[in-house]
N, C-alpha and C positions, 0 to 999 in steps of 0.2 A: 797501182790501184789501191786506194784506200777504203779500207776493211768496214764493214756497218760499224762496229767495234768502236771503231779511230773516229768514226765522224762523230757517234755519240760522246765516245770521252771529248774530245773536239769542244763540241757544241755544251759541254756542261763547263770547259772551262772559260768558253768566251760567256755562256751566262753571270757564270763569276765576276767575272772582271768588269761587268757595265753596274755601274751606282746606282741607275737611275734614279739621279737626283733630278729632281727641275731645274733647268738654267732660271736665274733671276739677277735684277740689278749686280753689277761689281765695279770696281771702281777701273779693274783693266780686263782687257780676256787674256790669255798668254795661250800662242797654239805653241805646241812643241814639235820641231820639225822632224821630219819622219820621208819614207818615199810616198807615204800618204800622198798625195796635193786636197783630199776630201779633207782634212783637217783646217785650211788653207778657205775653202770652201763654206765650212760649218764657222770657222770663227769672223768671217766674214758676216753671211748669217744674221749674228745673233749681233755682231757691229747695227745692221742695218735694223734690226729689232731694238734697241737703243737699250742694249740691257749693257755696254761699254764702252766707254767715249773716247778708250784709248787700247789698240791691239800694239801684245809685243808679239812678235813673230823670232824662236829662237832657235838655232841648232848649224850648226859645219855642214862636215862631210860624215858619209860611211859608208863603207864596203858596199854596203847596196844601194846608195844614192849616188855615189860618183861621179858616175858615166850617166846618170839621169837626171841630175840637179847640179852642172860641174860650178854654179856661181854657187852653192852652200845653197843648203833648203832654209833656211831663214829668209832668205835672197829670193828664192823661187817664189814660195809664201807669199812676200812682199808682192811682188808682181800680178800674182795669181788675186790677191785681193782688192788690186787697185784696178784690173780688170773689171772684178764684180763691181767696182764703185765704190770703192772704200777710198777715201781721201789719203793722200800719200802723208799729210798733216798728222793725220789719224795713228799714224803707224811706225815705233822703232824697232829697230833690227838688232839681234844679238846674233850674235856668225861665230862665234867661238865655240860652243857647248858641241861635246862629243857623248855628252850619257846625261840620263833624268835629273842625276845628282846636282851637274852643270849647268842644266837648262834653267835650274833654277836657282841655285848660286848664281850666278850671271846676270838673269833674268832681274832676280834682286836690287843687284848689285846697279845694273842700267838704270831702273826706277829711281833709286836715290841718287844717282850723280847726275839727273831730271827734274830732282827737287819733286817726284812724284808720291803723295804718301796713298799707300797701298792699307787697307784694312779687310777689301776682301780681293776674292780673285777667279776669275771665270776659266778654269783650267778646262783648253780643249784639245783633245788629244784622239787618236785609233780607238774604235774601241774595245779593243781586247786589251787596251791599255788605261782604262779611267782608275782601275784602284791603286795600281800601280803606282799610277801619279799621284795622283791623289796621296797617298802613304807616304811616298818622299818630300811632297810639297808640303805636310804638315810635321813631318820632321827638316827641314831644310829652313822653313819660314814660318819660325812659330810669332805664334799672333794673329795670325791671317785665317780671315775664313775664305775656303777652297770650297767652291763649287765644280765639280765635274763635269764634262758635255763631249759630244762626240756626234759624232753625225749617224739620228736613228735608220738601223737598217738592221735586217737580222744577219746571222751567221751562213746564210746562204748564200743568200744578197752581198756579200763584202767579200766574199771568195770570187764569187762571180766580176768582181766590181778588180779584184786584184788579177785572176785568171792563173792564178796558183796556188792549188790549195793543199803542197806539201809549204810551201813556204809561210801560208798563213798557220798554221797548226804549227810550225818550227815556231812560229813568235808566239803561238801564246802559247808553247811548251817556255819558253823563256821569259815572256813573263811571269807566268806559271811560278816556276824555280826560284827568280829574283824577290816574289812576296817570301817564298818561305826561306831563303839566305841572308837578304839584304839587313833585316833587321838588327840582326847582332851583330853586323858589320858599322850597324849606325847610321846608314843609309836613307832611312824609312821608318817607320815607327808602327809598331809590332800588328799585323793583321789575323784577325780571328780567320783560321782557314777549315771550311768542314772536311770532313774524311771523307766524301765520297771526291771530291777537287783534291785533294793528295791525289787518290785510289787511281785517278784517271790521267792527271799528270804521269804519275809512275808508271802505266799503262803504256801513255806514249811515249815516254823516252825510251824504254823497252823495246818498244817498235821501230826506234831509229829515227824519229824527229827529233833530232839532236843539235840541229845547225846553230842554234838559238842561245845553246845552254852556253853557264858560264865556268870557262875549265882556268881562271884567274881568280884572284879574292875582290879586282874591280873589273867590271866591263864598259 
């Protein structure tokens, strides 16, 4: 049972973490892959809204996609958006990246050895994950302008949509943790975090939404 407490702290740190920014023109989208498929979903989207003429779809495996994505969720992604109509033309695959830092290292890395020049970039992600990314992709890929997106829905709605809502609270205790670590790691580039998003992070790892956090200096 989670406490009125937990779902407020909860819900002030998924407020956190959404930009919202407008999605607008970019020259690629990049979803980052996740056990999300609503990622998969949203960067499709905004493909068919012609705000980018080219999706990269990136990311492996992980402990919690494994057994639910066993081709790599980049892989899944793929399929998932050529369903909604998204030309398979349209669309490269990066399958290697295991963490944010990757997805976009890699992600990079594909565009140039494409002859693709990138100057901005439709970064679609969870979203209890936009600033996160966001933070890394402007440390990882400087020069670029990074727009944010995520598929709008509230913090009810995305619990309901997942049907775990210790598991949801575990990622964004862990995203949470990785704005205020990653930075002086080099990861990310440094985010203004208010005290009341400490107060409540701290709250819940106290409480044992822990599954998330990171007990290594890389995750």
């Amino acid at each position: 049972m989670i406490s009125t407490r937990a779902w407020a702290d909860a819900q002030r740190l998924w407020d956190f973490q959404l930009m919202n920014q407008e999605p607008r023109p970019c020259d690629v989208a990049v979803g980052l892959g996740s056990h999300d498929l609503g990622v998969a979903d949203r960067t499709a989207a905004l493909f068919h809204e012609g705000l980018a003429p080219l999706i990269v779809f990136t990311g492996a495996t992980s402990p919690t996609t494994r057994s639910k994505m066993p081709r790599g969720e980049a892989e899944h992604y793929r399929e998932r958006a050529i369903e909604l109509g998204v030309p398979a033309s349209s669309i490269l695959v990066e399958s290697r990246a295991r963490n944010t830092g990757q997805n976009m290292t890699f992600t990079r890395d594909l565009l140039d050895s494409h002859g693709v020049e990138v100057k901005s970039v439709l970064l679609v992600s969870k979203p209890y994950e936009e600033r996160r990314a966001n933070a890394t992709a402007r440390k990882l890929w400087p020069g670029v302008d990074v727009v944010s997106a995520s598929t709008p829905m509230t913090f009810t709605e995305y619990v309901d949509s997942i049907q775990d809502a210790h598991l949801v609270i575990d990622m964004l205790v862990g995203a949470q943790q990785r704005l205020l670590i990653y930075p002086r790691e080099g990861f990310m580039v440094e985010v203004d975090v208010p005290e009341d998003v400490t107060a409540a992070y701290e709250r819940l790892s106290a409480e044992g939404f822990t599954s998330r956090l990171v007990r290594a200096s890389i995750d």
